[in-house]
C-alpha positions in Angstrom: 41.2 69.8 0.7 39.1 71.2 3.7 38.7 67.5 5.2 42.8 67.2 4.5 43.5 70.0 6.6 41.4 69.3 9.3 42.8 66.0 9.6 46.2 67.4 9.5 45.7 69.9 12.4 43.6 66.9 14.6 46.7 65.2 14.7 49.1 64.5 17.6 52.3 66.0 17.9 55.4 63.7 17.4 57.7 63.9 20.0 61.3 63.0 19.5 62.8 60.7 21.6 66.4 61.6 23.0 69.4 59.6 21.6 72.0 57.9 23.8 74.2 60.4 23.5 71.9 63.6 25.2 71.2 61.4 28.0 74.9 60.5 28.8 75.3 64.7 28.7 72.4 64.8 30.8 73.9 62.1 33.5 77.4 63.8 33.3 76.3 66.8 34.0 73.8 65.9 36.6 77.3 63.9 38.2 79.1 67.3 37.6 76.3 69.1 39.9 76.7 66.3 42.4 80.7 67.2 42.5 80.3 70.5 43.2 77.9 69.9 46.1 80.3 68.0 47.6 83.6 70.1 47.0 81.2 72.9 48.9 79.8 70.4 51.5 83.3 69.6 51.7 84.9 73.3 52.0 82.1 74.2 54.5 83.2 71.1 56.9 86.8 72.3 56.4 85.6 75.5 57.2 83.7 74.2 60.8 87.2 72.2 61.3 88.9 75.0 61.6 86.2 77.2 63.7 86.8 74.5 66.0 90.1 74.7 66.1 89.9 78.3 66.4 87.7 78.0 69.2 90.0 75.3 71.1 92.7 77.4 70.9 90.7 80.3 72.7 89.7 78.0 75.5 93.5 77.0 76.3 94.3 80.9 75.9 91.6 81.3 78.4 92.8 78.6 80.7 96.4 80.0 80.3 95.5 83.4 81.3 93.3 82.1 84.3 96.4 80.2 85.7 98.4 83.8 85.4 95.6 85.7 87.3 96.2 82.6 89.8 99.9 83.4 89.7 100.0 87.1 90.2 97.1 86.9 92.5 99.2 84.1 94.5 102.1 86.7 93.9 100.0 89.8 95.1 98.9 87.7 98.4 102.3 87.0 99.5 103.7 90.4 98.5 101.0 91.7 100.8 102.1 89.5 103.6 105.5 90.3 103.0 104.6 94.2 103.0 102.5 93.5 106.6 105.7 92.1 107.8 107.8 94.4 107.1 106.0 97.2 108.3 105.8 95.3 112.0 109.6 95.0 111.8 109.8 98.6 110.9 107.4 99.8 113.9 109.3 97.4 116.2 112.3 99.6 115.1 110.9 102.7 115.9 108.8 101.6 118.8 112.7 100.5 120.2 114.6 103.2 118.3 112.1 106.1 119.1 110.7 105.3 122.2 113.3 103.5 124.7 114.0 105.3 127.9 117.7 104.7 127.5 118.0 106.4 123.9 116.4 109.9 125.1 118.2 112.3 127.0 115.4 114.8 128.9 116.0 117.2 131.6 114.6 114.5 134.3 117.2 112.2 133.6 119.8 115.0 134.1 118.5 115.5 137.3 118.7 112.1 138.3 122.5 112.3 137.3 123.0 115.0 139.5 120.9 113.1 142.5 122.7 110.0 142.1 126.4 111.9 141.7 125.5 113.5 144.8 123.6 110.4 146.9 126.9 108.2 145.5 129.1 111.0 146.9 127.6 111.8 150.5 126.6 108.0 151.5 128.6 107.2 154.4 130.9 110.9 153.1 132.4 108.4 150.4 133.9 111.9 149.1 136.1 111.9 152.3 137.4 108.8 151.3 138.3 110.0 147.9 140.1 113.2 149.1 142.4 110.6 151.4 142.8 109.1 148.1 143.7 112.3 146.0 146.4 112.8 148.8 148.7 109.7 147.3 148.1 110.8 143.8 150.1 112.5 141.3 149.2 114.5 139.1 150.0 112.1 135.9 147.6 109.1 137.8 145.1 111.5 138.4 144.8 112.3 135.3 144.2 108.8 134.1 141.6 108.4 136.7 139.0 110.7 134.5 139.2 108.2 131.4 139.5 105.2 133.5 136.6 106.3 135.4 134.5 107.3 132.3 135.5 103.8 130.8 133.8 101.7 134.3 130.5 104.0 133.6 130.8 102.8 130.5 130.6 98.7 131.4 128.2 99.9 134.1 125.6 101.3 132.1 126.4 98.5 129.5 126.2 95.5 132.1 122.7 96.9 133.6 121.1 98.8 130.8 121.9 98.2 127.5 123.1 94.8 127.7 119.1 94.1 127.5 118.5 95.3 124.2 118.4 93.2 121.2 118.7 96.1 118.6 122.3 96.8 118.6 122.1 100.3 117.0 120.9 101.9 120.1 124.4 101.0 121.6 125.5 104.6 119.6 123.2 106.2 122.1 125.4 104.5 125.0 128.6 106.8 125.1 126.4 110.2 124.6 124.0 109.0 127.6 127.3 108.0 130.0 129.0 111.9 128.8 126.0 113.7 129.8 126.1 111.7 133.0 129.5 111.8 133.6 129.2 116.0 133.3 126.5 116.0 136.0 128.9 113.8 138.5 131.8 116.3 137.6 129.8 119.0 138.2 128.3 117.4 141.4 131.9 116.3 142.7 133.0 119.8 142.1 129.8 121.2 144.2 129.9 118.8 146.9 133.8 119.3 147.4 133.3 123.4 147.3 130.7 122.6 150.0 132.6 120.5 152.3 136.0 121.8 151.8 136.6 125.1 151.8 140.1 125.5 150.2 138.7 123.8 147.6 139.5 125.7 144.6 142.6 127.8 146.0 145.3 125.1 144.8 144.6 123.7 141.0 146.8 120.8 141.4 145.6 119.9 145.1 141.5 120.5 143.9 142.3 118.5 140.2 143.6 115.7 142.1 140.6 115.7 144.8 138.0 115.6 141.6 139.7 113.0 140.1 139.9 110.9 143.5 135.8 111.5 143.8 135.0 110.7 140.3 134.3 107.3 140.3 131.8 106.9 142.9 130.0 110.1 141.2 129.3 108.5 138.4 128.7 105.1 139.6 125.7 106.7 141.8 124.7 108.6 138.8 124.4 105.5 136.5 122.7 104.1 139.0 120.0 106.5 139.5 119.4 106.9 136.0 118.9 103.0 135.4 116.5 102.9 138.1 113.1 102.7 136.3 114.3 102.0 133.1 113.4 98.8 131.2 
């Protein structure tokens, strides 16, 4: 019995051999495994796909947005140009505006009224001639010789003075200039004639019609002398 036993337990083990149908399992599912590797290989390269496409899209959105820096920098330059332009127009405005002898009125150019009135008035006693004059007038033509004479200080001034300028909106300056210069020639007709005549004053119609026959060279030698200098 002992020698039956030991024979038993010396023996090798048996091992079962797998039927057909545990190895097709086997292969199936081994297949199976291989599936799934793939469906994941397969959603990862899906996954990179679209990462690159991600990516792509970034790099045109970059490109985009460097081409509008471009633009608004392009736009910023030309803006700043424009900007420098316009403040040299506007300093050529006030340089012509603000600082042009003919649109300032100072107490040296009412002086120089008065001189030329008076110079106009006593070269060769021009007054003498106008006081001949007043003689023929009546009183209704001597009363158009103030406008009329206002109006020829007006072209005068115009055709030596302001005629030059290319900024038309100084010409507003042109009328006020001619009134305060045709003031100091009435004054200065009124002075010189008190001066030289001295009934001057007693007769108004006699002394209106003397000021009005002086008037015009008055303020032709005041225009004068206050053009002389200017630019």
């Amino acid at each position: 019995m002992i020698k039956k036993k030991i024979k038993n337990k010396s023996a090798k083990p048996v091992i079962k051999k797998k039927n057909i149908s545990q190895k097709l399992d086997e292969v199936m599912a081994i297949e199976n495994r291989l599936l799934q590797v793939e469906k994941d290989v397969s959603k990862k390269e899906d996954k990179l796909s679209l990462e690159e496409k991600r990516i792509e899209l970034e790099e045109e959105k970059i490109e985009t947005d460097e081409k509008s820096v471009e633009q608004i920098s392009g736009t910023l330059k030309k803006e700043e140009s424009d900007l420098e332009k316009l403040e040299e127009i506007e300093n050529e405005i006030k340089t012509e505006v603000g600082g042009h002898p003919l649109a300032r009125v100072t107490l040296k150019d009412i002086t120089k009224g008065l001189i030329g009135a008076f110079i106009g008035l006593s070269i060769h006693y021009t007054f003498t001639y106008g006081v001949e004059i007043a003689k023929e007038l009546t009183m209704n033509r001597a009363t158009i010789m103030f406008p009329l004479t206002f109006l020829v200080g007006l072209l005068f001034i115009y055709a030596t003075g302001f005629r030059k300028i290319e900024d038309k909106r100084i010409l507003i300056y042109m009328p006020i200039r001619l009134l305060v210069l045709y003031i100091c020639s009435l004054i200065m007709s009124i002075a010189v004639l008190y001066l030289f005549y001295p009934t001057f004053g007693q007769n108004f119609e006699e002394s209106y019609k003397m000021v009005a026959g002086v008037m015009l060279a008055a303020v032709v030698g005041a225009c004068t002398a206050d053009l002389l200098g200017k630019e």
